[in-house]
C-alpha positions as CSV (number, residue, x, y, z in Angstrom):
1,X,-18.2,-25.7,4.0
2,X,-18.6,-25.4,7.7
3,X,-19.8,-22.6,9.1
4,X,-17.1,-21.9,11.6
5,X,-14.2,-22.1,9.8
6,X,-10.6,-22.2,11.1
7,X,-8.1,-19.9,9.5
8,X,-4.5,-19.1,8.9
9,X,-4.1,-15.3,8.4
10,X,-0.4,-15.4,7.4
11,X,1.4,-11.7,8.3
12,X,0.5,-9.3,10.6
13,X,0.6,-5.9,8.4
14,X,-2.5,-4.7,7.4
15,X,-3.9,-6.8,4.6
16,X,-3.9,-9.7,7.9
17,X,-5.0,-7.5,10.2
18,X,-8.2,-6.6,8.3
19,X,-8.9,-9.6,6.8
20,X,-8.8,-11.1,10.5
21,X,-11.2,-9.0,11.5
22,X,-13.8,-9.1,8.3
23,X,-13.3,-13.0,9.1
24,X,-14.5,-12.6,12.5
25,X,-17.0,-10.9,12.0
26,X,-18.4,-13.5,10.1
27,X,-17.8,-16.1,13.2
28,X,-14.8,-17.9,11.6
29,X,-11.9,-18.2,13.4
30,X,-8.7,-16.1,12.5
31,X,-5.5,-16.9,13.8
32,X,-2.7,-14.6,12.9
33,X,0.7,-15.9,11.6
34,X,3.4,-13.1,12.2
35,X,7.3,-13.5,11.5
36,X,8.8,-11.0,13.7
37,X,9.0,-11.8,17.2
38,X,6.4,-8.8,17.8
39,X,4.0,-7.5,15.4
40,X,5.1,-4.2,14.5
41,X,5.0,-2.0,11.1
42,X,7.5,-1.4,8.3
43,X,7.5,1.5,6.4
44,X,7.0,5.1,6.7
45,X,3.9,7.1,5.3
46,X,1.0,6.7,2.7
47,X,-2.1,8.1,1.5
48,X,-4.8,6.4,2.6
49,X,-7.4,7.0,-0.1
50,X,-11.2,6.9,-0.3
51,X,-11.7,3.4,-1.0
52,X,-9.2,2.3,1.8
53,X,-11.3,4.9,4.1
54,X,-14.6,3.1,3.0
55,X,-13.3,-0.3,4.4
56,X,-12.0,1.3,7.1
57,X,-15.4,3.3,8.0
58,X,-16.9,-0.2,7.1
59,X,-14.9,-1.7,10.1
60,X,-15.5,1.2,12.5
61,X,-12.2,1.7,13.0
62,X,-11.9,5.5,10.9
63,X,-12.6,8.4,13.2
64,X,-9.5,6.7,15.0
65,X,-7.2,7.1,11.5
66,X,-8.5,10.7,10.7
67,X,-7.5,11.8,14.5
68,X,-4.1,10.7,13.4
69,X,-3.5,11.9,9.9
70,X,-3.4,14.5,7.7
71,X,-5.6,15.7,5.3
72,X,-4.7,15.5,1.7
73,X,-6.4,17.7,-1.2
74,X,-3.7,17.4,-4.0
75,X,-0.7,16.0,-5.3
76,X,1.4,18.4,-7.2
77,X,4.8,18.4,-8.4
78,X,7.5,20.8,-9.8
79,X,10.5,20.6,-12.2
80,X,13.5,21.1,-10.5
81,X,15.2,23.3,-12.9
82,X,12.3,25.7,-13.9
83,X,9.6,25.6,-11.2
84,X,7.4,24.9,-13.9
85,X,4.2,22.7,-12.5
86,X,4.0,19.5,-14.5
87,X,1.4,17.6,-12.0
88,X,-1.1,18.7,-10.7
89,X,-4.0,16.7,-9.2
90,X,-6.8,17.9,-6.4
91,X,-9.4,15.8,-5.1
92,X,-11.8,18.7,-5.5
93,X,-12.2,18.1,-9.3
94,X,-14.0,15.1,-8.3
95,X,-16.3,16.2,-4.9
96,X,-17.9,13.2,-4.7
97,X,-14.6,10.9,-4.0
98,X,-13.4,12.8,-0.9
99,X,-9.8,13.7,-0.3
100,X,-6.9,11.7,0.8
101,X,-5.9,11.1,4.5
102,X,-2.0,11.3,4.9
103,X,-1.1,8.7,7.9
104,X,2.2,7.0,9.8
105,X,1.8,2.9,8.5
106,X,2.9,2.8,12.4
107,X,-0.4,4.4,13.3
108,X,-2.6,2.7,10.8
109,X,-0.9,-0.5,11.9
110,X,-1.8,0.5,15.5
111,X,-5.5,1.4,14.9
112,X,-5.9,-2.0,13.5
113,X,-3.9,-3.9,16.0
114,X,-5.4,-2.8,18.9
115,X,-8.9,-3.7,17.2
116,X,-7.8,-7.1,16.5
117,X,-6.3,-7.5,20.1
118,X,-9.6,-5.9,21.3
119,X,-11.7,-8.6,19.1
120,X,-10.1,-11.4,20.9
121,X,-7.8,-12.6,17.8
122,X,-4.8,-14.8,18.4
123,X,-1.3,-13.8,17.1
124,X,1.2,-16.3,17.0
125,X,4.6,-14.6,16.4
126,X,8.0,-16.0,15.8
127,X,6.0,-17.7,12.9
128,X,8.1,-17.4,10.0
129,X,6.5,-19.3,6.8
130,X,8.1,-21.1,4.0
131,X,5.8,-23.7,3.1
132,X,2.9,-25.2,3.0
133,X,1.5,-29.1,2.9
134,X,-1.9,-31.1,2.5
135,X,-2.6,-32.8,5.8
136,X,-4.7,-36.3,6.1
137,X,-7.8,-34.3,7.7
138,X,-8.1,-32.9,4.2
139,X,-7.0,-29.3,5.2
140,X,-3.9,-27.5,4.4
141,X,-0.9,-27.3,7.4
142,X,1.8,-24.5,7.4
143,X,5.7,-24.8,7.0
144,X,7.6,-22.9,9.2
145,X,11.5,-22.4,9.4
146,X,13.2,-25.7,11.0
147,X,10.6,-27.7,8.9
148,X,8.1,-27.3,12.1
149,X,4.6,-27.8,11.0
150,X,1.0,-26.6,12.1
151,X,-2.3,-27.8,12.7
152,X,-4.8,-28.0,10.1
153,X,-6.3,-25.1,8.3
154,X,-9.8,-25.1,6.3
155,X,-8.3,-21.8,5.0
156,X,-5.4,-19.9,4.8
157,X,-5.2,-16.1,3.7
158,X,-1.8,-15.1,2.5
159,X,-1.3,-11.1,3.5
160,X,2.9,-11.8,3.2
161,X,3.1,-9.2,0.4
162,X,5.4,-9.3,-2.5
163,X,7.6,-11.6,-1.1
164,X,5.6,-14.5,-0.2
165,X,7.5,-18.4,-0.5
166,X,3.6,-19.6,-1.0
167,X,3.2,-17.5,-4.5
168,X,3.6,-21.4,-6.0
169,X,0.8,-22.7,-4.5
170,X,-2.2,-20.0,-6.6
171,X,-3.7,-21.5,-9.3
172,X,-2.3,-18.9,-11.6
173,X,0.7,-16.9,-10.0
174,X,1.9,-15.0,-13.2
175,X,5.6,-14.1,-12.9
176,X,6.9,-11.1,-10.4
177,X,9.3,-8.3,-12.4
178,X,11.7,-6.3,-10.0
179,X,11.4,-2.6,-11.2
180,X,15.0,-1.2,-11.3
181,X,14.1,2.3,-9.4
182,X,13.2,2.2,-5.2
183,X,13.8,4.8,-2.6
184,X,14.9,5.9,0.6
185,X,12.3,7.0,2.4
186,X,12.3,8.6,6.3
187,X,9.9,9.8,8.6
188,X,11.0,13.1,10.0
189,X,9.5,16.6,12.2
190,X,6.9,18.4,9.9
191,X,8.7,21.3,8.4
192,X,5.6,24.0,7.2
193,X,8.1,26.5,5.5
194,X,7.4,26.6,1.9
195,X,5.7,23.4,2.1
196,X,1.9,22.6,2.0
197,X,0.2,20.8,4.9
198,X,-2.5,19.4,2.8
199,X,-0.6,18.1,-0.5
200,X,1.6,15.5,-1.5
201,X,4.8,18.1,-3.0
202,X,7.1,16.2,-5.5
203,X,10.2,17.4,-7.3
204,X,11.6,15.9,-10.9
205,X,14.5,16.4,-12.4
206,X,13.7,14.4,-15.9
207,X,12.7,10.9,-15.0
208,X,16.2,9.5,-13.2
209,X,15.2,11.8,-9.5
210,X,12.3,12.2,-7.9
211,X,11.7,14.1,-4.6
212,X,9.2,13.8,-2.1
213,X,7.7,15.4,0.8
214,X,4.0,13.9,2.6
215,X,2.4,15.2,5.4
216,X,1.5,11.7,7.6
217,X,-0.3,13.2,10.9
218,X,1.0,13.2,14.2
219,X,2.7,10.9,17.3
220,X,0.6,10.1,20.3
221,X,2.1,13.3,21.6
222,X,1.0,15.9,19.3
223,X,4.0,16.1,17.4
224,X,3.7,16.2,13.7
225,X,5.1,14.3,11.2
226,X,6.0,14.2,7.2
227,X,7.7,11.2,5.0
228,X,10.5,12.1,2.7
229,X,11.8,10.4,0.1
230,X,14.2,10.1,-2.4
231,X,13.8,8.0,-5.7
232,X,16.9,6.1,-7.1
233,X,17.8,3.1,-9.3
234,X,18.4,0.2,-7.1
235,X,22.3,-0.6,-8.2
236,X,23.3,2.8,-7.4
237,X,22.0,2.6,-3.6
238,X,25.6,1.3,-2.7
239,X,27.8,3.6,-4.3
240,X,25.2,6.6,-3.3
241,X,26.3,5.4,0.5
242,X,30.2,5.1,-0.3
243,X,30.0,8.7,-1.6
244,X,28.9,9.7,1.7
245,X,26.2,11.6,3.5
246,X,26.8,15.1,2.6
247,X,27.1,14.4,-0.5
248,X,23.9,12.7,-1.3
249,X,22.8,15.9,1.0
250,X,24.1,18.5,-1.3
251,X,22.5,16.4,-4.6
252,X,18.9,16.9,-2.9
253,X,19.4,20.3,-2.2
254,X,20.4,21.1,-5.6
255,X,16.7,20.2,-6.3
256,X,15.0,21.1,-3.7
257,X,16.8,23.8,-1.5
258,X,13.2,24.0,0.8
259,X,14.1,20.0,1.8
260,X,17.1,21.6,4.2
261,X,15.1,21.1,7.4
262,X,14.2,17.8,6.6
263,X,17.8,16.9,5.3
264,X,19.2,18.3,8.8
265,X,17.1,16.1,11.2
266,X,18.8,13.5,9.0
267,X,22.2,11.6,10.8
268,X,23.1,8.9,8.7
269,X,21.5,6.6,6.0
270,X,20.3,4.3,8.9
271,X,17.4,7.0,9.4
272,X,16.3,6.0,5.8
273,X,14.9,2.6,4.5
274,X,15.4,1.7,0.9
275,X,12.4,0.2,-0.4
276,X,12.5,-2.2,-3.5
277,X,9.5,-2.6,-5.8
278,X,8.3,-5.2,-8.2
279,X,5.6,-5.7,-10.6
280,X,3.4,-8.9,-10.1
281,X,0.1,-9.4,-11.0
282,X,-1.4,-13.0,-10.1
283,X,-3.9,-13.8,-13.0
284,X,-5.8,-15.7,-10.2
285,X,-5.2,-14.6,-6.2
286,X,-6.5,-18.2,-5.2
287,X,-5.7,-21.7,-4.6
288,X,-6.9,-25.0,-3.2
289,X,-8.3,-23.8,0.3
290,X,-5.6,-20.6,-0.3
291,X,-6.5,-17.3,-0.6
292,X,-3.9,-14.0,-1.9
293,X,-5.2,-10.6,-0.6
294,X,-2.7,-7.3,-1.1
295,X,0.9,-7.4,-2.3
296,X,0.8,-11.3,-2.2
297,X,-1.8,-11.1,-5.0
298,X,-1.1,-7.8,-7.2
299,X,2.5,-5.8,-6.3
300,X,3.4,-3.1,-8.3
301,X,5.6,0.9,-7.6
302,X,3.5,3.0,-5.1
303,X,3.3,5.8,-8.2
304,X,-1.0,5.9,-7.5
305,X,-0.7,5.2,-3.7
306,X,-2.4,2.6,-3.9
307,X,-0.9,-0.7,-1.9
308,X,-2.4,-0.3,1.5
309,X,-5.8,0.9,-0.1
310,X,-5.8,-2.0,-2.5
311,X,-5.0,-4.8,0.5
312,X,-8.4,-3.3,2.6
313,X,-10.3,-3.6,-0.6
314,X,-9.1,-7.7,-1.1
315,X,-10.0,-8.1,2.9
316,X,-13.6,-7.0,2.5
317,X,-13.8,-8.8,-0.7
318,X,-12.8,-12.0,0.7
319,X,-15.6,-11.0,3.5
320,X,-18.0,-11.0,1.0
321,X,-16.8,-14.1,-0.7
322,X,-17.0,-16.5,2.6
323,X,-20.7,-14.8,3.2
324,X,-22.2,-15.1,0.2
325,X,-21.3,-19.0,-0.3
326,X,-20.7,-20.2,3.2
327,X,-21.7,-23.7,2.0
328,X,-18.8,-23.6,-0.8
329,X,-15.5,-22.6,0.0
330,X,-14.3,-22.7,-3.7
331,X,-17.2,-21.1,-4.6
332,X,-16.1,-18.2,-2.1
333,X,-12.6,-18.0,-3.3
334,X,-13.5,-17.8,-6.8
335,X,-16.1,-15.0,-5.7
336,X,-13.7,-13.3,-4.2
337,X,-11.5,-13.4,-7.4
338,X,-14.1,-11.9,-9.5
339,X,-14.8,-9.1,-7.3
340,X,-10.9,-7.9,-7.1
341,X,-10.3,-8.7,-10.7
342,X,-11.0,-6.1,-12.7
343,X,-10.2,-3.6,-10.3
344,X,-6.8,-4.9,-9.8
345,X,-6.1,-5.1,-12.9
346,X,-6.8,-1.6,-14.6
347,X,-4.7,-0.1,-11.5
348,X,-2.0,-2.4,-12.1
349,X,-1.9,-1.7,-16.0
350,X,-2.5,2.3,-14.9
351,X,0.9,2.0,-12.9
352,X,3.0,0.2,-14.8
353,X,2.0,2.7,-17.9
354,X,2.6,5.7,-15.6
355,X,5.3,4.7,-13.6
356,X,8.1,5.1,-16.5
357,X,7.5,8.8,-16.7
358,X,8.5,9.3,-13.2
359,X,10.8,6.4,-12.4
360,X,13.5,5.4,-15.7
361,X,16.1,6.9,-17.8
362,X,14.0,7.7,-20.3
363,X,14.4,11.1,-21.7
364,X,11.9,11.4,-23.8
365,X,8.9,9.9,-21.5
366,X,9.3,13.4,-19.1
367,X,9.3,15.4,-22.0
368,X,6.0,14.3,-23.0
369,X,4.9,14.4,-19.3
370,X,6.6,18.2,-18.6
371,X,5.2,19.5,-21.9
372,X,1.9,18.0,-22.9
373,X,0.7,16.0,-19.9
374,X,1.1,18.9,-17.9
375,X,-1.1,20.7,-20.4
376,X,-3.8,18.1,-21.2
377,X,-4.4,17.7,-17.2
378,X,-6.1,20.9,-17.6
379,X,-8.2,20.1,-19.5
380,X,-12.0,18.5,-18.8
381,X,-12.5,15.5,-18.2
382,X,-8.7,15.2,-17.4
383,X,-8.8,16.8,-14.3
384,X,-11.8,14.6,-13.0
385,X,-10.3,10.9,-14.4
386,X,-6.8,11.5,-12.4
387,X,-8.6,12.9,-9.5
388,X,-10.6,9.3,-9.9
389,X,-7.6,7.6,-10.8
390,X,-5.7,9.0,-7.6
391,X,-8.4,8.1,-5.5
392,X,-8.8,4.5,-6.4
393,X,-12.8,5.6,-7.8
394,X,-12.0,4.2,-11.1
395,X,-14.5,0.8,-11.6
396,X,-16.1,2.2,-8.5
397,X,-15.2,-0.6,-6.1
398,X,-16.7,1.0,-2.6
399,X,-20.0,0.4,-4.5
400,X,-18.7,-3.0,-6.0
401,X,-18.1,-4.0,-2.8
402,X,-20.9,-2.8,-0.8
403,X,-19.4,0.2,1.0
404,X,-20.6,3.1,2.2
405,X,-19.1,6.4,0.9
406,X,-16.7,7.5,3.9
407,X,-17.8,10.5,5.9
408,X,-16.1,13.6,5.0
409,X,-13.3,15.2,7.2
């Protein structure tokens, strides 16, 4: 393997925009692949959680974050009906794995943007991928829509997320499930009445709605922010809009009266985006001279919070991959497999066990959860494995991977 290698980061979110600067660091050189005609963020908040701090302090890029986001001690959520706590979940009960950092994706996005602009990285947008092809040089070239094609790559590192066309190409892609409940989701004023500036607050009525509200920081100017969102199955998103505003409205408030401020700053369903989720696991992120880091690789519902945190973790894997065997790049890749793999997978099992409690039509599955989950959290060593589970310390993978604990805030 040369030791300067040229590579495709395809996607500009930020699984690419870490891994293209873990690869240059190394003194390979990135090129970044993005779609949109500007590279620009999708999404509204997240919890960025200890491990994703680790890379992050690991990159020098988290005094920046923490300026802009909002502590997080504890997730806790309510029954709708009786008030009765039935999650409950602070960082505290495990000192050692920090707290959580509630952030804008726009201002984690623009953190690591201007780094990568700062590092000297080329983006090429209006790069949309569908493809890609061997090439007589013996590397890999990428298919773009209108059957253009690129130069050669020694490697390309797919950071497309769930939806990637180049899924085909790993050695073992295993097969992608769409998960039948999403959610609207907005970013709207902070609201502090009856609402806690350090916790992730969640309402449930059963298992068929789920409530939201995150503190996520603040704008460039001060002003501070929170994420709401709604949960909902998927085939009812349509008749949800034909029944109007007001009256999904009056549906939330029946939950959650507190959500009124939020619900008023609110104009129309075009302040909302509806996020679909999908279950995929790839049994192996790699292929020839191909590389899957984040959703690409391992896509699942954001019950844990996980996504973002699990994409930094695959960037500085791959890192350590291309450094440790710079003189084999399928010795890298397959490195790099190993170090994700068992990580990835006991999150992605943890989610998909959990995520029917919170997101189905299962009656009986909250009724454990109100009544004995609720109970058992209490319980030692409960409290301290979802305080690790939360925080992505399960397997211990800042250690796996060579990262510093992140410095308190």
């Amino acid at each position: 393997m040369p030791k300067s290698l040229d590579i495709a980061i395809c996607g500009a979110g930020p699984a690419g925009l870490a891994t293209a600067l873990y690869l240059h660091r190394l003194g390979h050189n990135p090129l970044i692949l993005e779609r949109f005609d500007a590279p620009r963020p999708i999404g509204s908040g997240l919890i960025l959680q200890p491990t994703g701090q680790a890379v992050l302090h690991d990159l020098g890029l988290l005094p920046a974050i923490v300026a802009l986001g909002s502590p997080i001690d504890r997730l806790r959520g309510l029954d709708a009906r009786t008030g009765k706590v039935v999650l409950d979940v602070g960082y505290s009960a495990l000192p050692k794995a920090g707290r959580g950092l509630g952030i804008h994706r726009a201002a984690l996005f623009d953190v690591l943007h201007e780094a990568v602009l700062a590092a000297g990285i080329p983006i090429r947008t209006s790069s949309e991928i569908v493809t890609l092809r061997d090439v007589a040089s013996g590397k890999r070239a990428l298919v773009f829509a209108g059957d253009r094609q690129s130069e050669g790559f020694d490697l390309i590192a797919d950071c497309l997320g769930s939806g990637s066309p180049l899924k085909a190409h790993s050695r073992a892609p295993g097969k992608s499930r769409p998960l039948a409940f999403g959610a609207v989701w907005a970013t709207l004023p902070w609201h502090g009445d009856g609402f806690d500036a350090a916790a992730l607050l969640q309402r449930y009525r059963a298992a068929s709605v789920m409530a939201g509200v995150l503190p996520i920081g603040k704008r460039a100017d001060g002003a501070r922010l929170g994420a709401f969102f709604w949960s909902l199955r998927i085939a009812d998103y349509e008749a949800l809009k034909a029944d109007g505003l007001e009256a999904w409205k009056a549906a939330v408030l029946e939950n959650w009266p507190e959500t009124a401020p939020y619900l008023e700053a609110i104009g129309d369903f075009g302040a909302m985006t509806l996020a679909r989720y999908a279950h995929h696991t790839m049994t192996d992120p790699t292929g020839d001279a191909l590389a899957f880091v984040g959703d690409s690789a391992h896509s699942t519902s954001p019950q844990l919070g996980q996504g973002a945190n699990m994409a930094l973790l695959d960037a500085r894997a791959l890192y350590l991959g291309l450094r440790d065997h710079e003189d084999d790049l399928g010795a890298a890749l397959t490195h790099y497999a190993g170090l994700r793999r068992n990580h990835v997978r006991l999150y992605q099992a943890l989610s998909a066990m959990f995520t029917p409690f919170y997101q189905s039509d299962s009656l009986v599955l909250p009724l454990i959860r109100d009544v004995f989950v609720s109970l058992l959290a209490r319980i030692p060593p409960a409290p301290q494995f979802l305080a690790a589970m939360v925080s992505g310390s399960l397997l211990s993978p800042i250690k796996k991977l060579g990262l510093q604990q992140p410095p308190r805030f």
